[in-house]
C-alpha positions in Angstrom: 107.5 128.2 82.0 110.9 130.0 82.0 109.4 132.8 83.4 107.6 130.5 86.4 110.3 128.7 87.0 112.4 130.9 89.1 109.5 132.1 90.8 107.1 128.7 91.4 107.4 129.1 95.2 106.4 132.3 95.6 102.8 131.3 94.0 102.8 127.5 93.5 98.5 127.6 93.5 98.9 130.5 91.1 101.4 129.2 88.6 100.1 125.9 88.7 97.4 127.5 87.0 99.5 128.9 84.9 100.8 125.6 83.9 98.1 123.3 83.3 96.1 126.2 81.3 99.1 126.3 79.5 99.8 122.1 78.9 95.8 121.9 78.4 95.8 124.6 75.5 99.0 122.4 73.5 97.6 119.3 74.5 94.3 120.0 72.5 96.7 121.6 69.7 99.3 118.0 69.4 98.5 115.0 67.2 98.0 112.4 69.0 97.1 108.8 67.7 93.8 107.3 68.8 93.8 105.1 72.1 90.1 103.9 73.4 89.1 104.6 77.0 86.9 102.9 79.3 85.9 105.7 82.2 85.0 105.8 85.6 85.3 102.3 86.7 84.6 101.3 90.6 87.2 100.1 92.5 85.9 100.4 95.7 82.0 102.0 97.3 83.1 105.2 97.9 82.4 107.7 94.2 86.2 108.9 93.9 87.2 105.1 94.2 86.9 105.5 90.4 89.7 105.2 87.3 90.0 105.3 84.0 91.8 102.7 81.7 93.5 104.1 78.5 94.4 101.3 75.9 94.8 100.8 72.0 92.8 97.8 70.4 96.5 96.3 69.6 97.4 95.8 73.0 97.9 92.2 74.5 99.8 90.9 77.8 101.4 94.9 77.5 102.6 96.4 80.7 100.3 98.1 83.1 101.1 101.7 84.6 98.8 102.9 87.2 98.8 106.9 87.6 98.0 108.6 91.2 97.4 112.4 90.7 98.7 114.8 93.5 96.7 117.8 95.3 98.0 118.0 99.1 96.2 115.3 100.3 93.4 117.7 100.7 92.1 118.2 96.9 92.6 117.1 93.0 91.2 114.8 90.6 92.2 112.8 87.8 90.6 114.9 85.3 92.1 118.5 86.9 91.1 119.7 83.2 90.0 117.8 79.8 93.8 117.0 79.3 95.5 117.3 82.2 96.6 114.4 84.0 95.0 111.8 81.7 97.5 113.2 79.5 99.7 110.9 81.6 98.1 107.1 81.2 96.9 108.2 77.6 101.1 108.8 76.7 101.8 105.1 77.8 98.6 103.8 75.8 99.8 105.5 72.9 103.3 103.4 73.3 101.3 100.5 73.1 101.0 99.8 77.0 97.9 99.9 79.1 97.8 103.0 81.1 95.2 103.2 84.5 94.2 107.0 85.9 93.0 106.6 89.4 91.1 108.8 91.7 91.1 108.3 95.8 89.5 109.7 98.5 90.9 112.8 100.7 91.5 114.1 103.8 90.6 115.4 106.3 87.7 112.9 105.5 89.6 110.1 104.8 93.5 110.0 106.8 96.4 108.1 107.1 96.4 105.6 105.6 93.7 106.0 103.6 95.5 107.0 100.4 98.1 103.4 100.5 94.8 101.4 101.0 93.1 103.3 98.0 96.1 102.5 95.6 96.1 99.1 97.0 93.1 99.0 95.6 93.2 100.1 92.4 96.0 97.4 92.2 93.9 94.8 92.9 91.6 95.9 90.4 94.3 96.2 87.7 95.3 92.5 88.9 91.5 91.2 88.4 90.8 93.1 85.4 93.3 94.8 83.0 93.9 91.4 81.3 90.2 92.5 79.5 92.3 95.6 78.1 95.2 93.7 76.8 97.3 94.4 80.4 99.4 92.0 81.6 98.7 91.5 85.6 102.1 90.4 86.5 103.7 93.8 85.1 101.9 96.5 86.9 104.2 99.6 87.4 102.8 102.1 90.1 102.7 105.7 89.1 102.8 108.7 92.0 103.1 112.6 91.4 103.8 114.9 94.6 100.9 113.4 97.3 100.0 110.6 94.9 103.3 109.5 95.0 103.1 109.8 99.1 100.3 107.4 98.7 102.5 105.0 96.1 105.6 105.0 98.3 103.8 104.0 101.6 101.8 101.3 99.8 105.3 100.1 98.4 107.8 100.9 101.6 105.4 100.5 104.7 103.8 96.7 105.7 102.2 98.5 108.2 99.6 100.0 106.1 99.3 97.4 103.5 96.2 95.4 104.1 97.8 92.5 102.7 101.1 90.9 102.1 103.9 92.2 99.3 103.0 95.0 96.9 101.8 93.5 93.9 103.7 95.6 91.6 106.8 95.2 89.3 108.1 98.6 90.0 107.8 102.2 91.3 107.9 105.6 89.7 108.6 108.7 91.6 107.2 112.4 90.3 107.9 114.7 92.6 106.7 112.7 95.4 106.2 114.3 99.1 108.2 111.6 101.2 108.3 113.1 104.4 105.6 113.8 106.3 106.9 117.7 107.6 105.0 121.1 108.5 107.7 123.1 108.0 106.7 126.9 108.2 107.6 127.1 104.2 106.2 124.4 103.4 102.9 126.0 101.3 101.1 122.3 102.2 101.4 122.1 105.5 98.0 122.3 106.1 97.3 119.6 103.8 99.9 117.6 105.9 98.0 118.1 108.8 95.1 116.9 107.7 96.0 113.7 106.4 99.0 112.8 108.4 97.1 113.5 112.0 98.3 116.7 114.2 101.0 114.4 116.3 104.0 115.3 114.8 105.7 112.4 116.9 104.1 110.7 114.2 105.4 112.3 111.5 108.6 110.2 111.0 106.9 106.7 111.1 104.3 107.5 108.4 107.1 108.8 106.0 107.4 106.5 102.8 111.2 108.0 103.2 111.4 106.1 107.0 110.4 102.6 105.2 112.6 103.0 101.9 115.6 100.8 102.8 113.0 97.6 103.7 112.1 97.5 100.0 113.7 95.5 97.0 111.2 96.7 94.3 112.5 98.8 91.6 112.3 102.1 92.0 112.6 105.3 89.4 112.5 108.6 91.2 112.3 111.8 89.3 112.1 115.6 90.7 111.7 119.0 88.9 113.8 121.6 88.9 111.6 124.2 90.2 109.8 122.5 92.8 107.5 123.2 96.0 109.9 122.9 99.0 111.6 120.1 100.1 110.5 117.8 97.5 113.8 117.8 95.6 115.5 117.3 98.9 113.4 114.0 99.5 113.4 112.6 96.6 117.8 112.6 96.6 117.1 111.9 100.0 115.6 108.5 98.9 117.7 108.4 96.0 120.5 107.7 98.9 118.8 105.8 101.0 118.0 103.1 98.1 121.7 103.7 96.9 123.6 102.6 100.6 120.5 99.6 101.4 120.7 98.4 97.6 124.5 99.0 97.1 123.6 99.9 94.1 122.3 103.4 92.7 118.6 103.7 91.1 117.8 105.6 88.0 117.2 109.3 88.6 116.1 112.2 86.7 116.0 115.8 87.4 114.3 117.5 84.9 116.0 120.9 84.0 113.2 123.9 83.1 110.3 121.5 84.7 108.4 122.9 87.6 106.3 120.8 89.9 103.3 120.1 88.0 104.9 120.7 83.9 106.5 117.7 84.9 103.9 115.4 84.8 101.7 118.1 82.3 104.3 117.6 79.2 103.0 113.9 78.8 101.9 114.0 75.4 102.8 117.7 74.2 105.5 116.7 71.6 108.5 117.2 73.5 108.4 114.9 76.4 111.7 114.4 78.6 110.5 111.8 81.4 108.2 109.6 79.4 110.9 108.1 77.4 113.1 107.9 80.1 110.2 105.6 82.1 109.4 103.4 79.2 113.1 102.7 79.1 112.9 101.3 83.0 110.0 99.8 82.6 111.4 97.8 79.4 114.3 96.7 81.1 112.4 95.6 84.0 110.3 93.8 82.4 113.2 92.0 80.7 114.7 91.2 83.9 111.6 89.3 84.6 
């Protein structure tokens, strides 16, 4: 990873790679106490309209995090390998909360705002149904990592694409979330962009999570990597701002020093985990607010 690091731009397909073969291989290796998982569970007609639930037999009325992967809009799953990104709700099962891995649909097949409406969703199912797996329905916290947390953001921020009323969430987390729609000509995902967001860049600015931010009162926890793809540190303090002069009131950040784009969310679970403690800590004290 320190040898990435300095370099993740110059090959982010590449050293993604890297990373995750890397995370997967320790993963296996860690001890890891025993959560049960129910898999592959319909929350809409279409086959990725699918998640998994991870959960220990303990759990009752526990806090709910929901987990949206990233892949450009274009590609990814849940399961990008055996370990990697369940790694993610499985870390919050294993702390005694119930943790949801979902999978959407992507573009250019399915478009703006197709990814909101997906996670808005999966939240409707977590409302119906997590009480079965000791969740608590009134304490969902929403989960997005680079275009999964595109998806989170505008279901959160944006009224326009919600298909109905308030977000039914407690609170939002961050990962390295793409909040601006932008094309940039270093911006490796560009394409991806283009293919979700529409080829109007007029557009561009009113489909942003970022252009929406201010409206919102939910709680928000926004973390970014050191080494990231471009522009996604830059949006994320960009919202970090934006919350801080609506909400005259700053919201918890992290930058996480040695992470790249994708080890941030890969470390879940690999014995020396930096933002999952940090998360369970906002989520505690949200849900002591309430």
């Amino acid at each position: 990873m320190a040898a990435i690091g300095p370099r993740w731009a110059s090959d982010i397909v590449g050293h993604s790679r890297q990373t995750i073969e890397a995370y997967s291989s320790l993963l296996r290796e860690t001890p890891r106490p025993v959560v049960q998982t129910a898999r592959e569970l319909a929350y809409g007609p279409d086959p990725r309209q699918r998640l998994d639930v991870y959960h220990s037999s303990e759990a009752f009325g526990q806090p709910i995090v929901i987990f949206v992967h990233g892949g450009a809009f274009i590609r990814g799953q849940k399961d990008v390998t055996a370990e990697v990104y369940g790694n993610v709700p499985r870390y919050f099962a294993e702390h005694g909360l119930v943790g949801i891995n979902v999978e959407y649909r992507l573009a250019p097949e399915f478009a703006f705002p197709s990814g909101a409406h997906d996670v808005e969703a999966a939240v409707r199912w977590a409302r119906a149904h997590a009480g079965a797996y000791g969740g608590d329905p009134r304490r969902i916290f929403l989960m997005g990592h680079s275009a999964g947390g595109t998806h989170a953001a505008s279901y959160v921020f944006d009224a326009s694409v919600r298909l109905a009323g308030s977000p039914d969430v407690a609170g939002l987390v961050l990962v390295s979330a793409r909040l601006r729609a932008d094309v940039l000509p270093d911006n490796p995902n560009a394409s991806g962009v283009r293919a979700y967001f529409g080829d109007d860049p007029a557009l561009y600015e009113s489909r942003s999570p970022l252009a929406h931010a201010a409206e919102s009162d939910l709680p928000v926890f926004i973390a970014i990597a050191e080494f990231e793809n471009p522009y996604l540190d830059v949006y994320g303090a960009e919202l970090f701002y934006r919350l801080s002069v609506a909400r005259r009131r700053s919201p918890p950040f992290m930058r996480l020093v040695a992470h790249n784009h994708t080890s941030v969310v890969a470390h879940f679970g690999a014995g020396h985990e930096v933002l999952g403690p940090a998360i369970l800590d906002f989520i505690a004290k949200e849900v002591s607010r309430r």
